[in-house]
C-alpha positions in Angstrom: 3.8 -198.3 65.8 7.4 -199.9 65.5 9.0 -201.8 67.9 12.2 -201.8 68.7 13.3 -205.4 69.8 17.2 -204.7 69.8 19.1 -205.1 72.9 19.5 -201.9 75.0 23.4 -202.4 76.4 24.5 -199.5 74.8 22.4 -196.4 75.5 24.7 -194.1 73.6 23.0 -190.9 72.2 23.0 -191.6 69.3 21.6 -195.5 69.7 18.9 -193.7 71.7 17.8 -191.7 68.6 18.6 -194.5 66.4 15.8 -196.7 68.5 13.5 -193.8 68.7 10.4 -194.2 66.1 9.9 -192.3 63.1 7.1 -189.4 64.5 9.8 -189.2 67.6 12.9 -188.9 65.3 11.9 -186.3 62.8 10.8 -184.0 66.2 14.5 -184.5 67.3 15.8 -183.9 64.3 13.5 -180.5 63.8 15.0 -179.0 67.3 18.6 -179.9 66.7 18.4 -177.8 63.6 16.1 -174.9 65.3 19.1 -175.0 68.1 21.9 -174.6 65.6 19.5 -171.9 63.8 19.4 -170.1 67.5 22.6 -170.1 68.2 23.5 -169.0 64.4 21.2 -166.1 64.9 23.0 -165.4 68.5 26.5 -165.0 67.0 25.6 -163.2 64.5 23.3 -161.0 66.6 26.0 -160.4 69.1 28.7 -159.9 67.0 26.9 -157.0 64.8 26.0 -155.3 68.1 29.5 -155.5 68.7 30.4 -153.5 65.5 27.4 -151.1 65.9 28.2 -149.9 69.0 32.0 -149.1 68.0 31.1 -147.9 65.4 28.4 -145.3 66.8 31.0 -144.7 69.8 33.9 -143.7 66.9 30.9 -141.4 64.7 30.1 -139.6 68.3 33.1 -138.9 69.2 33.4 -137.2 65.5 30.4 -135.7 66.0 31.5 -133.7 69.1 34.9 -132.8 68.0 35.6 -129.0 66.9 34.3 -129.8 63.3 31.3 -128.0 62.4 28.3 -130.3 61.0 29.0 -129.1 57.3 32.6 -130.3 57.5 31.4 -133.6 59.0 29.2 -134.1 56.6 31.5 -133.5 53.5 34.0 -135.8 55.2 31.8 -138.9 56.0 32.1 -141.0 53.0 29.6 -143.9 51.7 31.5 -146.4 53.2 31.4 -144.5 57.0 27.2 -144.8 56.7 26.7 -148.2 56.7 25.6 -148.1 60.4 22.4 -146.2 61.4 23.7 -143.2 63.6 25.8 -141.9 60.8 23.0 -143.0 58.2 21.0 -140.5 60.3 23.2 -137.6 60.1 23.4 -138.0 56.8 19.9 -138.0 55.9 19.1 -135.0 58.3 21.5 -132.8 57.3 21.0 -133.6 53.6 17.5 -132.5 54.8 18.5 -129.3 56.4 20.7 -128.4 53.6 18.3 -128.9 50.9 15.6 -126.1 52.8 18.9 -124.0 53.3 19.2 -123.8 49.1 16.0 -122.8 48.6 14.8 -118.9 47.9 17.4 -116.8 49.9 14.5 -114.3 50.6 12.0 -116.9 51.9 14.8 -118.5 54.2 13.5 -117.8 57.3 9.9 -119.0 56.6 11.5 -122.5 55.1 13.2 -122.9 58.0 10.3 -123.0 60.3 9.0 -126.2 59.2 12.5 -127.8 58.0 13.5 -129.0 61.6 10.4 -130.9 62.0 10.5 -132.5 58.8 13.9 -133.1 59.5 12.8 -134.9 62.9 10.3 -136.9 61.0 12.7 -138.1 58.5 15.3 -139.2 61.2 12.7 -141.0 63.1 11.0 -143.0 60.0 15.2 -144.2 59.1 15.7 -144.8 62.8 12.5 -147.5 62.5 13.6 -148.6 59.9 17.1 -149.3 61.0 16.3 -150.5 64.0 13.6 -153.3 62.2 16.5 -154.7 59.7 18.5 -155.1 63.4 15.5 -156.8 64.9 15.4 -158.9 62.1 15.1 -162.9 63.1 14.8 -161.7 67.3 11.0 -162.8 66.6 12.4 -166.9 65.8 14.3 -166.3 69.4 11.2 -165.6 71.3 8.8 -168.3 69.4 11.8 -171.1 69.6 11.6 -170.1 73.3 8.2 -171.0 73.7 7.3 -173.3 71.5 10.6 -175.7 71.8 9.8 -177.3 75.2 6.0 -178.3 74.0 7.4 -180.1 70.9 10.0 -181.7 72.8 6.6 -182.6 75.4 5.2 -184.2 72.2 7.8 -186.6 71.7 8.1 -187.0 75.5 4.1 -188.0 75.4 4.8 -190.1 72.1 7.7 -192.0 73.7 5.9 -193.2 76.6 2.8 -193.9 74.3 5.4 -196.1 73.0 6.5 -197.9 76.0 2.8 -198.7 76.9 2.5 -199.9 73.4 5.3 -202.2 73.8 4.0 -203.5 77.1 0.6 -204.4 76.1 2.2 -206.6 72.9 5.0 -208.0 74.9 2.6 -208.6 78.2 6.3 -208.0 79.7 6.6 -204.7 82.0 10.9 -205.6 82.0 13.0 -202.7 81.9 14.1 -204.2 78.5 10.7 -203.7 77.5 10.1 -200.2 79.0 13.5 -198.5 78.4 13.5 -197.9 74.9 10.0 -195.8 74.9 11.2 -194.1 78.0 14.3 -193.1 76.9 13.2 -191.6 73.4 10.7 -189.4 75.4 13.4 -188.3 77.8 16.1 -187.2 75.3 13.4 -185.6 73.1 12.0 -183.4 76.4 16.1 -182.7 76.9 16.3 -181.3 73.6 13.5 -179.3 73.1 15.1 -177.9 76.8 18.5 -177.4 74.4 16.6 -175.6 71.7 14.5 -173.6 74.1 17.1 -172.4 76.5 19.6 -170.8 74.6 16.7 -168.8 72.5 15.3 -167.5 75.7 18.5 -166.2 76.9 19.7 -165.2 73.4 16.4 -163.0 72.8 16.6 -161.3 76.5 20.2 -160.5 75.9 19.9 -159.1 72.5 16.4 -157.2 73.2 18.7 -155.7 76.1 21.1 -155.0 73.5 19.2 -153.1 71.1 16.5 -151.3 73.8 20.1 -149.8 74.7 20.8 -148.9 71.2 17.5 -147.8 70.2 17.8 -145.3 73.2 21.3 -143.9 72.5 19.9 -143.5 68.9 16.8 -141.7 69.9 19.0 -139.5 72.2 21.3 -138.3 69.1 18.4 -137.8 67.0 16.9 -135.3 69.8 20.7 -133.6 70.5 20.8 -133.1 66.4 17.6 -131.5 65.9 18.3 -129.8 68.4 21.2 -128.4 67.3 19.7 -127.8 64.3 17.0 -125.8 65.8 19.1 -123.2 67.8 21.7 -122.6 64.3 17.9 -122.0 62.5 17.3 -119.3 65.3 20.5 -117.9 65.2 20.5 -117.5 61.6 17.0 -116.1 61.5 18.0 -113.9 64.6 21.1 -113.0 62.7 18.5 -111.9 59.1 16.9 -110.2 61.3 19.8 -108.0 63.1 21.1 -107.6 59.1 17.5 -106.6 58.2 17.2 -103.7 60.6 20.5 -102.7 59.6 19.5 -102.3 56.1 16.1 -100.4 56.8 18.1 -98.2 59.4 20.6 -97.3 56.9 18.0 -96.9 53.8 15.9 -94.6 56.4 19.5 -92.4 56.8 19.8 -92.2 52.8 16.3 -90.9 52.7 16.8 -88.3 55.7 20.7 -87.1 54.2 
């Protein structure tokens, strides 16, 4: 193991790393990248939650205007589904209006298994959405917990160090000491600056997205179930047009 036998006047940061040994040095180095990968991930994180959310907010507020759902959809173009509530609508009514182009005669009975599928379909996009959006939240919560006890490492190497140093020097001086102690000590500090900012940045964002995922969830039950009560009111509506017919073909007969 190296030791350092230059004067310790200047304790900079930088000096302090400098004098550190190799093992200690490339665990430094490892964190203060991870930290600049966490709060990378944090900004960007943020920011698209930012855009998601005003986005969603602008597509609801679309959604609930006078405009039917056909009119909607014909008006949403590619470029207006590149966030997942209106990559949703999309792909349910496309659904929906695929069953409703089948065999005019057989409508009804199509229709009592479209909204389901049409629920499945939404639900199996939502996932997946929502997993390209969790994307990198894992690093957060492993940086987390796994920064402090590499940053304990070169704490435990450091002071290995300065026992090292004592028993070759057979001098317990500060001069001696201080250059171990002070490469464990800024390596515990940041494993602590790699470590907190991940914990904070994955609680915030998993906040973020639980909310997300819900208001999600909630317009995927308010569209099917939209979609369910036009599918009665059609059917109702065959129905009502049915016993028309039969009433009027049973007058023809009687006349």
């Amino acid at each position: 193991m190296d030791i350092p036998v230059a004067a310790i006047n200047d304790m900079s940061l930088i000096d302090l790393f400098l004098q550190a040994t190799t093992f200690v040095k490339i665990i430094m180095s490892s964190l203060l990248i991870v930290s600049m990968i966490v709060w990378a991930i944090w900004f960007e994180k943020y920011a698209r939650m930012r855009v998601l959310r005003r986005r969603a907010d602008k597509f609801e507020e679309a959604f609930w205007s006078e405009k039917g759902l056909e009119d909607l959809y014909r008006n949403t173009t590619p470029e207006e589904t590149d966030h997942p509530m209106a990559m949703l609508f999309v792909v349910g009514l496309r659904e929906w209006r695929r069953a409703k182009d089948g065999d005019a005669e057989s409508h009804g009975v199509i229709q009592l298994g479209v909204v389901e599928r049409v629920h499945q379909l939404m639900q199996v996009t939502m996932t997946r959405e929502l997993e390209r959006i969790e994307k990198y939240l894992p690093f957060l919560a492993t940086t987390g917990s796994t920064a402090p006890f590499i940053g304990l490492l070169g704490t435990v190497w450091g002071i290995m160090h300065a026992f090292h140093s004592i028993g070759v020097t057979k001098n317990t001086s500060l001069a001696t000491v201080a250059p171990g102690i002070a490469e464990a000590l800024l390596a515990t500090a940041i494993g602590l600056f790699a470590a907190i900012p991940a914990v904070i940045a994955y609680n915030k964002l998993s906040t973020e997205l639980s909310r997300y995922a819900a208001r999600l969830e909630a317009f995927v039950t308010e569209f099917v179930t939209i979609l369910d009560r036009q599918m009665q009111e059609e059917i109702l509506e065959a129905r009502k047009s049915s016993q028309k017919r039969r009433a009027s073909d049973v007058d023809a007969k009687k006349k």
